[in-house]
PLY file of the C-alpha trace (Angstrom):
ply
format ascii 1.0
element vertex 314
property float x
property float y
property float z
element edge 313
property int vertex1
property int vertex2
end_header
-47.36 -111.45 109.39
-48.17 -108.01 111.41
-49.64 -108.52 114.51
-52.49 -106.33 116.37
-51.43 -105.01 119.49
-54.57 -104.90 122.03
-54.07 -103.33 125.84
-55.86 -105.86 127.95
-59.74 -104.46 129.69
-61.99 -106.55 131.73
-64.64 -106.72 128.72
-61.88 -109.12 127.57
-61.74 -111.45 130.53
-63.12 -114.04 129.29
-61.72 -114.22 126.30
-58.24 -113.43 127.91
-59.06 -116.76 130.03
-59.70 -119.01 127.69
-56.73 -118.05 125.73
-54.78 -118.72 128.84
-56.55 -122.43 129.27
-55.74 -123.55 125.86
-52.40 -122.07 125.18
-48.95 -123.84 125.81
-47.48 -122.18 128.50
-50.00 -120.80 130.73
-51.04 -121.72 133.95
-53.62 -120.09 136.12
-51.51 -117.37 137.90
-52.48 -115.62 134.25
-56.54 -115.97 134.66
-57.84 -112.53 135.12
-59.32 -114.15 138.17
-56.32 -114.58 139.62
-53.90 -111.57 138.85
-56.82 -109.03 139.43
-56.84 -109.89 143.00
-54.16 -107.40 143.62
-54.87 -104.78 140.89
-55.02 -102.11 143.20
-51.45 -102.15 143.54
-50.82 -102.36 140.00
-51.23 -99.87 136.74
-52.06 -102.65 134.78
-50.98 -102.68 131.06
-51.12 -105.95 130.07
-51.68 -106.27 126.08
-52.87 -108.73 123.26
-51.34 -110.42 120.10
-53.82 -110.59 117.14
-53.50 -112.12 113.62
-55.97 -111.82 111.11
-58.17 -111.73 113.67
-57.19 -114.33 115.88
-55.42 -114.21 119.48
-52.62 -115.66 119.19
-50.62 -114.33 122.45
-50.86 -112.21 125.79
-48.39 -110.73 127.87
-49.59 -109.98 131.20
-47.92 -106.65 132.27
-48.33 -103.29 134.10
-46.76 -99.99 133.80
-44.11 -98.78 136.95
-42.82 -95.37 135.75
-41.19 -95.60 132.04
-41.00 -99.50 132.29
-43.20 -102.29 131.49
-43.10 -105.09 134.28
-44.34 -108.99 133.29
-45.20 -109.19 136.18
-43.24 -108.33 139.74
-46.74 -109.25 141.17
-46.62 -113.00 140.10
-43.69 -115.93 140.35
-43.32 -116.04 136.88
-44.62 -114.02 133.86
-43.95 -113.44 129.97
-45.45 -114.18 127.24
-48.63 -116.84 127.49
-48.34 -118.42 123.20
-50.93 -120.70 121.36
-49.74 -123.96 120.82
-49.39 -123.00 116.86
-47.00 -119.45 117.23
-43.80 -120.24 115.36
-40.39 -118.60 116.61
-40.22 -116.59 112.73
-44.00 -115.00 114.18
-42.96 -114.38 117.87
-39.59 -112.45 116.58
-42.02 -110.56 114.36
-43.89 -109.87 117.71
-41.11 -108.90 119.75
-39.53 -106.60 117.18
-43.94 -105.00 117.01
-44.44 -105.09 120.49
-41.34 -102.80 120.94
-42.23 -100.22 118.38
-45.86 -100.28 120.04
-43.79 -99.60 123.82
-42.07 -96.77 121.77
-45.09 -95.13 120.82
-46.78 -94.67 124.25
-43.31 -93.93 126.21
-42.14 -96.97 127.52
-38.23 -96.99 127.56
-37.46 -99.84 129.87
-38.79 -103.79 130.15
-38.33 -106.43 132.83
-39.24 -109.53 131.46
-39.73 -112.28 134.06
-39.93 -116.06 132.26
-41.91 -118.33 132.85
-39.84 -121.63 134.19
-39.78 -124.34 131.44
-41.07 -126.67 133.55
-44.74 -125.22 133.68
-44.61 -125.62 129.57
-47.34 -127.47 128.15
-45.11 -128.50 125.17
-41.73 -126.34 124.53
-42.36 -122.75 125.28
-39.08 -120.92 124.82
-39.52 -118.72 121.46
-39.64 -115.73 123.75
-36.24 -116.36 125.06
-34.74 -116.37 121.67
-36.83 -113.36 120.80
-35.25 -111.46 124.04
-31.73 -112.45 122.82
-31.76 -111.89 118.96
-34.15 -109.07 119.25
-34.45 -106.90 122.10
-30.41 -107.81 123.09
-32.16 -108.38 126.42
-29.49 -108.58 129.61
-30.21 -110.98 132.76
-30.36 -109.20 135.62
-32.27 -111.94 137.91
-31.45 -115.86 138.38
-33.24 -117.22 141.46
-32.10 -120.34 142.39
-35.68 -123.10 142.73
-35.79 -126.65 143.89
-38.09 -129.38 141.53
-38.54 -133.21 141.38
-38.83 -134.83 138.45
-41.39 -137.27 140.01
-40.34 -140.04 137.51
-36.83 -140.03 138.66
-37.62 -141.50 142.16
-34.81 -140.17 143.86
-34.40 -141.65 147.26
-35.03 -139.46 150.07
-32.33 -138.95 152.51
-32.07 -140.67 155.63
-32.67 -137.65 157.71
-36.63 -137.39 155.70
-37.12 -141.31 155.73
-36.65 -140.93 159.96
-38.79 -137.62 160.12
-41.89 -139.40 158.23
-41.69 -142.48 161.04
-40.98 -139.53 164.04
-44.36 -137.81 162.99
-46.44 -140.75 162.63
-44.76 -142.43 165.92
-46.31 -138.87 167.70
-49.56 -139.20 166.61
-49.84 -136.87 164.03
-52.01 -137.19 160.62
-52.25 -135.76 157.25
-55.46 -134.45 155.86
-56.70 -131.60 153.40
-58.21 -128.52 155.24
-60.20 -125.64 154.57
-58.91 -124.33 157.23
-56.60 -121.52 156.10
-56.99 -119.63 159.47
-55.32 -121.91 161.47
-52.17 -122.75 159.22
-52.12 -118.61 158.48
-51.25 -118.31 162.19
-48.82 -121.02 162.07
-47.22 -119.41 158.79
-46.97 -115.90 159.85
-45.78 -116.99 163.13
-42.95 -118.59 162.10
-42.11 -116.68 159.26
-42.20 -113.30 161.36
-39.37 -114.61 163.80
-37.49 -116.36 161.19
-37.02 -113.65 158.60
-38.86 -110.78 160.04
-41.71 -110.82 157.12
-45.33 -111.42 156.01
-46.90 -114.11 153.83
-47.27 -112.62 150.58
-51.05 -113.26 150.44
-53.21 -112.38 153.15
-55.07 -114.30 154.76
-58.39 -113.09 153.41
-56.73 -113.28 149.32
-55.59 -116.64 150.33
-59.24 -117.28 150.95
-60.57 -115.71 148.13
-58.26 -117.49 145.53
-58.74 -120.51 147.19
-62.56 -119.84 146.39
-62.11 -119.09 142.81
-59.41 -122.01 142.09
-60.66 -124.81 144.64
-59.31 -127.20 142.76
-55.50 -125.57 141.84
-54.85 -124.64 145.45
-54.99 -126.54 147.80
-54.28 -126.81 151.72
-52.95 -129.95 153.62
-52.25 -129.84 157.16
-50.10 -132.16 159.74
-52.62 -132.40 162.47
-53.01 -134.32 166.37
-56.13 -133.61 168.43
-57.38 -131.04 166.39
-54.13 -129.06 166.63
-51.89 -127.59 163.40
-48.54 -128.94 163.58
-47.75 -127.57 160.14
-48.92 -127.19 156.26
-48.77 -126.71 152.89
-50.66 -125.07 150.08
-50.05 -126.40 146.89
-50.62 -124.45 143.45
-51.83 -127.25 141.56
-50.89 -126.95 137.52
-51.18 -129.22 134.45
-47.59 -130.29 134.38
-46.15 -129.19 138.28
-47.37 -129.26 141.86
-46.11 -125.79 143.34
-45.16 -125.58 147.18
-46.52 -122.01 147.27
-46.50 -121.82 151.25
-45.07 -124.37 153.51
-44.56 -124.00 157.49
-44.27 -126.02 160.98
-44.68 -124.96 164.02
-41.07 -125.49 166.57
-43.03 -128.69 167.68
-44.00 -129.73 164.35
-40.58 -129.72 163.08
-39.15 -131.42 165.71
-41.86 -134.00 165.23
-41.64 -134.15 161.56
-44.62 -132.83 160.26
-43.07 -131.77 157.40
-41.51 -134.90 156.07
-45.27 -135.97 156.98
-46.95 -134.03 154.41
-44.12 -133.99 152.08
-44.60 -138.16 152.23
-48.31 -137.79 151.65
-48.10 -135.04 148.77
-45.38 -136.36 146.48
-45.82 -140.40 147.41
-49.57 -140.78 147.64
-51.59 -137.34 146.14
-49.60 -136.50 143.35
-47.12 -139.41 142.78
-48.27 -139.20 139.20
-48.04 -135.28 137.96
-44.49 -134.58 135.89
-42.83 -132.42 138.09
-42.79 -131.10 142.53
-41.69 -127.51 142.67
-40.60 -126.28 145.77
-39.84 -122.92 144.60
-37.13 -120.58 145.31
-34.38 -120.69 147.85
-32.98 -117.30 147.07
-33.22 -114.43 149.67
-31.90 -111.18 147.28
-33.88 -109.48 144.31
-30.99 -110.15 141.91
-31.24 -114.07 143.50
-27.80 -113.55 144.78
-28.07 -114.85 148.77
-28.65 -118.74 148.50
-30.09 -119.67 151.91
-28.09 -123.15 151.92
-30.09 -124.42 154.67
-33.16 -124.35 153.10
-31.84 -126.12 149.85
-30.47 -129.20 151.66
-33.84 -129.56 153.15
-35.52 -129.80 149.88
-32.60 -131.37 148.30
-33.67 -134.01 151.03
-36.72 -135.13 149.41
-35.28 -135.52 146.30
-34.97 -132.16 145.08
-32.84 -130.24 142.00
-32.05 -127.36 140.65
-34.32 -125.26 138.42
-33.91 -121.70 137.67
-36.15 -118.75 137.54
-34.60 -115.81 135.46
-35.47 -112.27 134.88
-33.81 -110.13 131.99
-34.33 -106.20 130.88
-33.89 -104.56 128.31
-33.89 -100.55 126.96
-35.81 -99.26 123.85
0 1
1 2
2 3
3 4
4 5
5 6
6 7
7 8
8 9
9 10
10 11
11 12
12 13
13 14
14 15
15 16
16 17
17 18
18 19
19 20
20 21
21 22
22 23
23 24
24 25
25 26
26 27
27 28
28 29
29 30
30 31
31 32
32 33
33 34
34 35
35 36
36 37
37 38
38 39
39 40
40 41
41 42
42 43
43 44
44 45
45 46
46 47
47 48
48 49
49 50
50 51
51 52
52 53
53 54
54 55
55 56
56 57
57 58
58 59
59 60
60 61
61 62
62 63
63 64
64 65
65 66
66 67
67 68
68 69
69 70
70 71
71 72
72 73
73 74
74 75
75 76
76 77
77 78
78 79
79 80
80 81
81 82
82 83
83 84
84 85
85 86
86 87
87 88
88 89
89 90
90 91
91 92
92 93
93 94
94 95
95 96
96 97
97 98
98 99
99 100
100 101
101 102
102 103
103 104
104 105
105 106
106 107
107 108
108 109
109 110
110 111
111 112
112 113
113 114
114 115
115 116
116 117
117 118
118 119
119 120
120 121
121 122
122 123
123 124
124 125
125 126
126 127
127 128
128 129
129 130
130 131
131 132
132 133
133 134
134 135
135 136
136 137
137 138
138 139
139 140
140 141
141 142
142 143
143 144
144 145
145 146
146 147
147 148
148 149
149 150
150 151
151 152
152 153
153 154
154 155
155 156
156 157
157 158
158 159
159 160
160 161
161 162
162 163
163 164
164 165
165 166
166 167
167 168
168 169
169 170
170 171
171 172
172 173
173 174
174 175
175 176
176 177
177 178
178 179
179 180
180 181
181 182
182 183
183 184
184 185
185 186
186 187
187 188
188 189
189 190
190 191
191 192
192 193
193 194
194 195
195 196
196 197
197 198
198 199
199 200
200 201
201 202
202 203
203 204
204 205
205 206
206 207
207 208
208 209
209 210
210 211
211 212
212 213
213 214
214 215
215 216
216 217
217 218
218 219
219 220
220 221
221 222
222 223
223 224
224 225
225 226
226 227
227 228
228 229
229 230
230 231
231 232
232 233
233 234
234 235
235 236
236 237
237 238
238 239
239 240
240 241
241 242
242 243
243 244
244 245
245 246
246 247
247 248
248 249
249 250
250 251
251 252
252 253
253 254
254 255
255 256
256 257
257 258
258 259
259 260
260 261
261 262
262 263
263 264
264 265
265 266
266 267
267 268
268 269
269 270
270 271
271 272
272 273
273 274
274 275
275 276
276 277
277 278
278 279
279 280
280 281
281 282
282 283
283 284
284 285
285 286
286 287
287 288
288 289
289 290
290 291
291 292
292 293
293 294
294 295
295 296
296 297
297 298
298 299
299 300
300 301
301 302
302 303
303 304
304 305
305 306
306 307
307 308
308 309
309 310
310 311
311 312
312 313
């Protein structure tokens, strides 16, 4: 099999998003929708996988220098398959997409992956491709936090006690539109904690939200019509993704957290296969483990899952 190597436009959106619905390792971080809210800070050069005429893969990517990136503007990136691409066909693709990078100057590739699990079904050809193919180094491994919801892990005591705490104060649980009001709480806190931003604004926040109402989601701890804390959930076929989470100093001493946390994984979404809390890693390379924020997820029941990133030369 020889593949046909397409560089992504927007004529191909749709197309491009319907691949990404149907395929076996895609979520919607890879609708067009979604990573072309920031493509002004990208040279996007994301490219597709054809086979006698039929798509069979995408790799969303852009260009930084000499080196194609999938994707330092999303959590996790690499290469979005069709349920039917067999590992013989994806080495085949590896070993064409590199003679393709050859040919218009590429000499360098970070490869983010996408965690295994936000697989459909099992998803890991490209990591064997990396290794037998491109001889592909890791140069990333950022320690995440995920449930298996099935396992029922027990919360620790320090949770259980927060959940009563928050509902012995008053405070409820409900989902919001409201983005405003936990953006203040989240930039707040994050700003004297580690000196930083959210990643989103709060106007992309909004605009996602508008285009994916149903994948994210916002719920907030509230009392009299005040934000003690929140979360916004990226909601995907096989995990529930803590993309944002923050309290208040009052809300955490109330337990708004453990509030939301008891409402989200209990009640709401008791039922999907996995909780991600996401990464607990403060370095690029993943190397500073901020211990403090593991045992509080490890709390609620939460284990370790990595996120790795690997390059390779051409």
């Amino acid at each position: 099999m020889n593949f046909e190597i397409v560089r992504y436009t927007p004529a191909r959106a749709d197309e491009w998003n319907r691949f990404v619905a149907q395929s076996k390792n895609g979520t919607f971080l890879f609708d067009r929708r979604y990573m072309d809210y920031h493509s002004d800070r990208f040279a996007d050069y994301s490219l597709m996988f054809y086979a006698s005429g039929k798509l069979l893969a995408v790799l969303p990517a852009h260009i930084a220098g000499d080196t194609l990136c999938t994707h330092k503007g999303l959590t996790y990136g690499g290469l979005v398959m069709s349920i039917g691409l067999t590992i013989s066909e994806t080495v085949v693709l590896f070993e064409e997409l590199n003679d393709y990078l050859r040919r218009i100057g590429i000499r360098h590739v970070f490869y983010k992956c996408i965690p295994w699990i936000y697989h459909r079904i099992s998803s890991e050809e490209d990591l064997y491709a990396l290794f037998h193919v491109c001889k592909a180094r890791m140069v990333a491994r950022d320690f995440a936090t995920n449930i298996f919801l099935g396992a029922n892990l027990r919360w620790e005591r320090v949770r259980r006690r927060g959940v009563g705490r928050a509902q012995a104060a008053g405070l409820t649980v409900e989902k919001s539109e409201d983005y405003a009001a936990f953006w203040e709480v989240l930039t707040d806190n994050l700003g004297a904690k580690y000196g930083v931003r959210p990643v989103h604004s709060l106007d992309e926040i909004r605009l996602l939200h508008g285009r994916f109402p149903e994948q994210i989601v916002l719920y907030q701890a509230v009392k009299d019509g005040r934000v003690y804390g929140g979360v916004v959930l990226y909601v995907t076929p096989q995990v529930v993704h803590a993309q944002y989470s923050s309290a208040t100093p009052e809300g955490k001493k109330l337990g708004a957290m453990d509030l939301l946390y008891d409402r989200i994984l209990h009640h709401d979404y008791c039922r999907y296969p996995y909780f991600d809390f996401g990464r607990s890693t403060e370095h690029a390379d993943g190397s500073g483990l901020n211990e403090q924020l593991v045992f509080q997820k490890e709390g609620f029941g939460g284990r370790g899952l990595c996120y790795d990133v690997y390059e390779y030369d051409l």
